[in-house]
N, C-alpha and C positions, 0 to 999 in steps of 0.2 A: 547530595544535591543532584535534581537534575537536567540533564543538558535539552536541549532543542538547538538544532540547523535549518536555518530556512535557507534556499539558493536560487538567486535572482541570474540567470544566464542565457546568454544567446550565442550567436557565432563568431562574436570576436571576442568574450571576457564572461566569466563567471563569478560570481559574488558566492560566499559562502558565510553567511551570518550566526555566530552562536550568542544564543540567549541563555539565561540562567531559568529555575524555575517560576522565576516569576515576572518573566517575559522582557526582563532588563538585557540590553542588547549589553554583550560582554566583550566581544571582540571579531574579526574577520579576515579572511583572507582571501586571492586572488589569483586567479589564473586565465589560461588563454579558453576558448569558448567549446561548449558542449552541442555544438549543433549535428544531430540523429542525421543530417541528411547528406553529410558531409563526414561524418565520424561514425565508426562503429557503435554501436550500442556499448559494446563492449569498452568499449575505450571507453566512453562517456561515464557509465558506472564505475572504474578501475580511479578516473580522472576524480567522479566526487567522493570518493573514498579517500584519497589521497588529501583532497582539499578540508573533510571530517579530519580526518587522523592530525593535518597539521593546525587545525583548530584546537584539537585537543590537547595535542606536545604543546602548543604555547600556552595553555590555559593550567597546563599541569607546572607548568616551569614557572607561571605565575602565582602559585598557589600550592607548591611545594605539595601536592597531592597524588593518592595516586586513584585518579580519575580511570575508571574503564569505558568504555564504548561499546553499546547493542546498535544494532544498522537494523532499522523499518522500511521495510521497501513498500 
């Protein structure tokens, strides 16, 4: 199956949304905000990595799978 992340975020809070492949919103999670002007780039990339990876462990722990992950920049 495959995955999609869409992320809705600003400077105080990030949304990180996974879809399934056929665009059924599956589950999300939550952090503090990715704002470039304020935060490193670097951070900011490292941060929505983080917030994929734990999209992922919970959809794997839901679904007893073992789900891998490619990052599209």
């Amino acid at each position: 199956m495959k995955y999609y992340v869409a992320f809705d975020g600003g400077g105080s809070k990030v949304e990180a949304i996974l879809f399934d492949e056929n665009l059924k919103r599956i589950r999300n999670a939550r952090m503090t905000g990715m704002n470039t002007a304020s935060t490193s780039r670097e951070t900011v990339s490292a941060n929505a990595r983080k917030l994929m990876d734990e999209l992922i462990k919970r959809e794997k722990a839901a679904q007893g799978s073992n789900t891998t992950r490619k990052y599209f920049a």
